[in-house]
C-alpha positions as CSV (number, residue, x, y, z in Angstrom):
1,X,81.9,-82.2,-1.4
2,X,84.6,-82.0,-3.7
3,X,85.6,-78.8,-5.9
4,X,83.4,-79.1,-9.4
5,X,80.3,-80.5,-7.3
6,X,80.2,-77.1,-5.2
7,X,80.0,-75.3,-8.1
8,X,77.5,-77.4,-9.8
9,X,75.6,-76.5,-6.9
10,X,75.9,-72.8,-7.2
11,X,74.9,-73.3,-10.4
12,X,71.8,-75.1,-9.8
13,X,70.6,-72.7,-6.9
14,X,71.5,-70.1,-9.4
15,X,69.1,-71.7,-12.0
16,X,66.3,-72.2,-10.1
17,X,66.2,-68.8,-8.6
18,X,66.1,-67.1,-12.1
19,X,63.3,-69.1,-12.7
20,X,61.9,-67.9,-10.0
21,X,62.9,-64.8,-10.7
22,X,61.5,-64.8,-14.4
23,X,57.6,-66.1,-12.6
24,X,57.7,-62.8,-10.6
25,X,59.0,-61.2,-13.0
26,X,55.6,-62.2,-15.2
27,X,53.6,-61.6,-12.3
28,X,54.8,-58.2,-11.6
29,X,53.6,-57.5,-15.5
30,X,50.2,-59.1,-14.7
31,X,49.7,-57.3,-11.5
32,X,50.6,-53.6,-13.5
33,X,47.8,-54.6,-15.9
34,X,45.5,-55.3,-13.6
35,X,46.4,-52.1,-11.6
36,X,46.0,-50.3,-14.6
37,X,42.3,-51.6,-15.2
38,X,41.5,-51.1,-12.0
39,X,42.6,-47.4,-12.6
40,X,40.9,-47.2,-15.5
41,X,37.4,-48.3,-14.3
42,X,37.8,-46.3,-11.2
43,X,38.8,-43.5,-13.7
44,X,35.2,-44.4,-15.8
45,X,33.3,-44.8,-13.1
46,X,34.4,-40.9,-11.6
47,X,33.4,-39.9,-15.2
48,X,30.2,-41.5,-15.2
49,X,29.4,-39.7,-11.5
50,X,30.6,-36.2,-12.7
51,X,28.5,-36.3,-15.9
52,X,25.4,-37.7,-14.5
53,X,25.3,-34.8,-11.6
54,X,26.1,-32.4,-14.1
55,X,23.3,-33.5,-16.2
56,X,21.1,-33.6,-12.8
57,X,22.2,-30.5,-12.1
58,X,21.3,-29.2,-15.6
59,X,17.9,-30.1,-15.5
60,X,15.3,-27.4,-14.3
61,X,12.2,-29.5,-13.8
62,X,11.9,-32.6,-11.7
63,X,9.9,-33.7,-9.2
64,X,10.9,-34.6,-5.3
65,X,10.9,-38.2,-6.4
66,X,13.0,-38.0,-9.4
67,X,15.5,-36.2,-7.1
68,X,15.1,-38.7,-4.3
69,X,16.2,-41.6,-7.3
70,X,19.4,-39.4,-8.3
71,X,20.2,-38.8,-5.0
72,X,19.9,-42.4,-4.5
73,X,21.8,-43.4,-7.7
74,X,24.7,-41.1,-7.2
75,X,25.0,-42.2,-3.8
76,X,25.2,-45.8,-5.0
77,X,27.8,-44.7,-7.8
78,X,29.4,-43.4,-4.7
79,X,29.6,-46.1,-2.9
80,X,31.0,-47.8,-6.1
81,X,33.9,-45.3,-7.2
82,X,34.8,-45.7,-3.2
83,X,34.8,-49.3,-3.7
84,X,36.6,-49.7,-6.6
85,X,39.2,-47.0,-5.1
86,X,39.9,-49.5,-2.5
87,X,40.7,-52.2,-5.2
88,X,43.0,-50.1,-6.6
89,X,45.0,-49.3,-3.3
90,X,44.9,-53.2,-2.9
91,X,46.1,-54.2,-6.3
92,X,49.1,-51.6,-6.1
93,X,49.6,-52.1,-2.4
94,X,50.0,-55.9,-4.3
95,X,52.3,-55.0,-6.9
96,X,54.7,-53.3,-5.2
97,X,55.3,-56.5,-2.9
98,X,55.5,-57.9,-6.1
99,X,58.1,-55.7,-7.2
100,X,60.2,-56.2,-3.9
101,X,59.8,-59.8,-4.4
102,X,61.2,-59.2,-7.6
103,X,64.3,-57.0,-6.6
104,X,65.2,-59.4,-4.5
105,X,65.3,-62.2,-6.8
106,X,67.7,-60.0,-8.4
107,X,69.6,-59.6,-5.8
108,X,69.9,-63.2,-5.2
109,X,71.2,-64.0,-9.1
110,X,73.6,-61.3,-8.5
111,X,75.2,-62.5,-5.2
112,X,74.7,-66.5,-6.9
113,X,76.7,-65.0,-9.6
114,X,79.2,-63.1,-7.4
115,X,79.9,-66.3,-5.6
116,X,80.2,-68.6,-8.5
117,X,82.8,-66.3,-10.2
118,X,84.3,-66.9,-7.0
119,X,85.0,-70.0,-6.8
120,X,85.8,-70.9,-10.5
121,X,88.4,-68.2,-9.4
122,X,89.2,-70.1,-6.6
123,X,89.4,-73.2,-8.6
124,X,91.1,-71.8,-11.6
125,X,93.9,-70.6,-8.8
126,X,94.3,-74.2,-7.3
127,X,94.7,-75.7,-10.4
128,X,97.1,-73.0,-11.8
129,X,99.3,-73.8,-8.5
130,X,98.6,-77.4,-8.9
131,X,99.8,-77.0,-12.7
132,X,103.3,-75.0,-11.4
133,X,103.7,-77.3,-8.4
134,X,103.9,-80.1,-11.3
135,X,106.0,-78.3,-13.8
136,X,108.4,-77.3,-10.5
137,X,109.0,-80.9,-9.7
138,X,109.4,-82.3,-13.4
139,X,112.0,-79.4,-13.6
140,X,113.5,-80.3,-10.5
141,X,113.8,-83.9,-11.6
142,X,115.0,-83.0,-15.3
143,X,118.0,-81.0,-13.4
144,X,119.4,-83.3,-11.1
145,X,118.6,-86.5,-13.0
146,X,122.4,-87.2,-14.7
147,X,122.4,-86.0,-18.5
148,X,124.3,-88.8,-20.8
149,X,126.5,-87.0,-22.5
């Protein structure tokens, strides 16, 4: 592998991971909105629960059945709110994998980057000391070669 090729590759490992990186990056904003409807509709559905007991609660006449049926519903809104707490803790549980995946990506372009600076460095340094090595000798030869005077 000669000099210019390995940091071509560098380069193209660099490029694909930010690509990579931009995708999670996308996905990470996709998963937040989710979360946050998730949030929401657990949030609406708590409401909902709160304000039909309180309304249960404010009625004075009902019979054993009607209270058996709000019994019923609220427990089914319940079972709901628990539900859809659960898909909450799941889609954040989600994103924050998402935002490791993420941080790392990062972490990769930055050590990619690191490295290529690097080696143009690297390369930048041969090729100055190539550049004196040649200036040396065509100094050298200018020197001793006989002047005609």
């Amino acid at each position: 592998m000669n000099k210019k090729t390995g940091t071509a590759n560098f380069l193209l490992v660099l490029n694909q991971t930010q690509k990579t990186q931009e995708k999670l990056a996308l996905k990470v904003l996709k998963a937040d909105e989710f979360v946050q409807q998730e949030r929401n509709q657990a949030k609406d559905l708590d409401e909902y629960l709160q304000e039909y007991q309180r309304k249960i609660r404010e009625q004075h006449q009902c019979t054993v059945a009607d209270l058996q049926r709000y019994r019923s519903f609220c427990g089914q809104l319940q079972h709901a709110l628990i539900q859809q707490q659960e898909k909450v803790t799941l889609a954040e549980s989600h994103l924050v994998t998402l935002r490791q995946s993420l941080m790392q990506q990062q972490h990769k372009i930055s050590v990619l980057q690191k490295m290529i600076k690097q080696r143009e460095q690297q390369l930048n340094a041969a090729d100055e000391k190539k550049l004196q090595k040649t200036i040396d000798e065509l100094s050298s030869r200018a020197y001793s070669s006989p002047s005609n005077d």
